[in-house]
N, C-alpha and C positions, 0 to 999 in steps of 0.2 A: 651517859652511854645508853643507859635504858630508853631514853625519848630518842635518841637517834636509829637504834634499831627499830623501834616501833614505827618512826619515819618511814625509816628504808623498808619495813617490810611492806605496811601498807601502800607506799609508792610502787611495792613491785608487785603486789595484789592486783593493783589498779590497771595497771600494765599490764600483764596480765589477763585481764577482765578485758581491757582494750583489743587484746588481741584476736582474743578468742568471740566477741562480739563481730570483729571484723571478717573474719573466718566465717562466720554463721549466717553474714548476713550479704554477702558477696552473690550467694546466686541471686537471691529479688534486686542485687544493686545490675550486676552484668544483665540478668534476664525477668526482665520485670514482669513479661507480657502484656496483651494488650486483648479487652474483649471482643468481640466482635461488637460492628456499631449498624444495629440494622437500618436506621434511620441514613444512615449513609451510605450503603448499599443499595436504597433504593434509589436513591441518588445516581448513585452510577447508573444501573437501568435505565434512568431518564436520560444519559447525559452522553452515553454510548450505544447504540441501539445493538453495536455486535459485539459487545462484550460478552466474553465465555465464560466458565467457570474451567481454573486449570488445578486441575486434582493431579498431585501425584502420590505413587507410593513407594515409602524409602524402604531403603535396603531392609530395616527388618519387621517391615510391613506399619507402618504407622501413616496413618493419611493423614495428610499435608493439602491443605485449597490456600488459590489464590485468585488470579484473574491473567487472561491471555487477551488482549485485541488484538485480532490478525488486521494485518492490511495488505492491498496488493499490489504487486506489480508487472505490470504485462500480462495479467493472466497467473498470477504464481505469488506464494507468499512476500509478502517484500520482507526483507534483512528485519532483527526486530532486538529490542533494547531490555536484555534482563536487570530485573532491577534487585538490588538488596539492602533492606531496611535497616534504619539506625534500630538502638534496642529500645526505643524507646516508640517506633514508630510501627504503624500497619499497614498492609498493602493499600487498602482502603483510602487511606488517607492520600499515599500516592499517586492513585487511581483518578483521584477525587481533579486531580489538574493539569497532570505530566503527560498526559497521551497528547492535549492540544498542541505542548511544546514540542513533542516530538515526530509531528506529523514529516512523512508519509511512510513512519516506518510502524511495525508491532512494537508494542508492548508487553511485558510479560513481566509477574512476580509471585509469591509464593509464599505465607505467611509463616514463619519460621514457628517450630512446637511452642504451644502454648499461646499460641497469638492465633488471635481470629478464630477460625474454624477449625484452625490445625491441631492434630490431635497429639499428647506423650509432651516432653517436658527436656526442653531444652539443654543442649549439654555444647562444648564447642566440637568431640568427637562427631557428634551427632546432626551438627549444622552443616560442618567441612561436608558430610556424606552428604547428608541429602541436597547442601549447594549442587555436587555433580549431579543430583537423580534429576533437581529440575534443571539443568542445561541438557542435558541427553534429553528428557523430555520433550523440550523446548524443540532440540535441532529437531527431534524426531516427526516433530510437527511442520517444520519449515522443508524437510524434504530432501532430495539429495544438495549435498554443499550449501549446509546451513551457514549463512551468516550473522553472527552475534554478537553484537557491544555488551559488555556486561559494566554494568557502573552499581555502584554501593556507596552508603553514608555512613561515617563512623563504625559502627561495629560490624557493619553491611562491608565497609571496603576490606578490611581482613579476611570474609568472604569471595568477595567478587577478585581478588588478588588471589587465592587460593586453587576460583575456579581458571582464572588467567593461565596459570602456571601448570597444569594437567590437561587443558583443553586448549583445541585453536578458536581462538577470537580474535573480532575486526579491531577491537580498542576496549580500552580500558579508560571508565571513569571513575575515581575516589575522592570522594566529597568528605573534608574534614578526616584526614587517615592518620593512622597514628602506626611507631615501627611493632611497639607489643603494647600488650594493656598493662605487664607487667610494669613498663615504663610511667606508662603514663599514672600508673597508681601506687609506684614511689614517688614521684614527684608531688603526688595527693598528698602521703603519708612517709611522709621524710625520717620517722622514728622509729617505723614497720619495717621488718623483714619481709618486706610485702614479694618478695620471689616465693617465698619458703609457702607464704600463706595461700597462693596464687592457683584455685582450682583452674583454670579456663586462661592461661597465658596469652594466646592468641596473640604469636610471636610473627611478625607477617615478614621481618628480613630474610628468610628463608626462601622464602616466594619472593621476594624482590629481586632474587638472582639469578630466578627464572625465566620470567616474563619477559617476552620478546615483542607482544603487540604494541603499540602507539598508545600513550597513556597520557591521561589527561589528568592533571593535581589540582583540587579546588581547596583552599585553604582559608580560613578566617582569619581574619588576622589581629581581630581582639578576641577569639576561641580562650576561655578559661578556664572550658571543661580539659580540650584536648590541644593544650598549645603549641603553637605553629613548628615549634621545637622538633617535635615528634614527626612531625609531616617532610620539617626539613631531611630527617633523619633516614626516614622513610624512601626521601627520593634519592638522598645520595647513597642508598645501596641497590638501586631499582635500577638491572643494566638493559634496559630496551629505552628507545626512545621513550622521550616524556617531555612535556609543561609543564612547569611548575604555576597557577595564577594564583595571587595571594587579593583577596577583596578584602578593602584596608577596611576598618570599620564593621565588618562583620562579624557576628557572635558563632559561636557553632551549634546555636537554635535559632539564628534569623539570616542564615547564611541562603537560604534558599527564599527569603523574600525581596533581597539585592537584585538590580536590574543586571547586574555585569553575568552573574549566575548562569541564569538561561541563555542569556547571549553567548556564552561561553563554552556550555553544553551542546546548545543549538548546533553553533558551529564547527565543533568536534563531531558532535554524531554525524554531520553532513557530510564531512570530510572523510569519516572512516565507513558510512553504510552508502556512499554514492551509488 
């Protein structure tokens, strides 16, 4: 009896320790950050000659850069495509390809606290906020009767769904979306109380019941970070129109080197910034 309690305890020690490791170590997993990459940067310089710098500052003062291409039309801003980054990625990186595919319209994004240049330390209260600071930025740039796509990847789309659901936009893209992270990080840890453990839920069914814009579902369909599961889940509570595309073959880190990808996007953004 004594080696079985000593089992049991140590088993619940360990447990334990698991849990408490998982709890500790949740922010660097949801918010890693990403340094700024000057060599990349100068890159853009080269490779956009009217590339801006889009500084904003959130509600309780913390400066936020990222990058804004205008482009025009008629003489006037043309409609333009905010973006929002998986957490694993930087504006930079975005910057670095996505304006060719989305020519003739702007580009705009914002590199979330702790990323890039952006200053203060990432929380999800504190993203959901400053997502609105840069779309009102954004419009405030494009003029009376701004028009704006907002598209996000992974922990971007919980974002760009949030900003959907509080502001009027032309469409909505989510690249690899998931219904909460809660979900998606039971499914991780099937032993874990992982609701109970869960600083940052970023619960997006709530916002799916919102959104009224035209929405476009980009989905992996071998994703094993965030399985197709979640995305499905995602759209059948999402009451505005929507696509659902699933790119069979695709991972949810090589989902954006797929030709159907951009073909896909292309054609959405055409159809909702005409």
């Amino acid at each position: 009896m004594k080696v079985v309690a000593f089992v049991l305890t140590a088993l619940g020690l360990a447990y334990c320790g698991y849990l408490v490791s998982m709890y500790i170590a949740q922010d660097g997993m949801v918010f890693p950050g990403r340094a700024a990459d000057a060599a990349r940067e100068q890159e853009l310089g080269r490779y956009y000659a009217g590339l801006q710098p889009f500084d904003v500052t959130a509600a309780d003062g913390t400066k936020l850069t990222g990058y804004y291409l205008p482009r025009t039309r008629d003489g006037q801003p043309a409609p333009a495509v905010l973006y929002f980054c998986g957490n694993a990625e930087q504006q930079s990186g975005f910057f670095l390809w996505s304006p060719n595919e989305l020519q003739p319209y702007g580009v705009a994004g914002v590199d979330y606290r702790g990323y890039g240049h952006s200053a203060g330390k990432s929380t999800e209260k504190a993203l959901k906020s400053d997502a609105l600071a840069v779309y009102d930025a954004l419009a405030k740039k494009l003029g009376d009767n701004p028009r704006i796509l907002v598209m996000g990847r992974s922990l971007g789309t919980a974002l760009a769904a949030w900003v959907a659901a509080r502001r009027p936009v032309a469409g909505v893209i989510l690249v690899t979306p998931f219904d909460s992270l809660v979900s998606v990080g039971q499914q991780s840890h099937p032993f874990a109380p992982v609701r109970l453990l869960m600083k940052y839920p970023f619960n997006v069914l709530p916002d799916a019941a919102k959104v009224r814009a035209p929405t476009l579902f980009l989905v992996a369909g071998e994703d094993t970070f965030v399985p197709p599961v979640h995305a499905e889940r995602l759209a059948a509570a999402w009451k505005g129109p929507k696509e659902v595309r699933v790119i069979d073959g695709a991972t949810h880190g090589n989902i954006v080197d797929t030709p159907e990808y951009w073909a896909n996007v292309r054609d959405f953004v055409k159809e909702r910034l005409h």
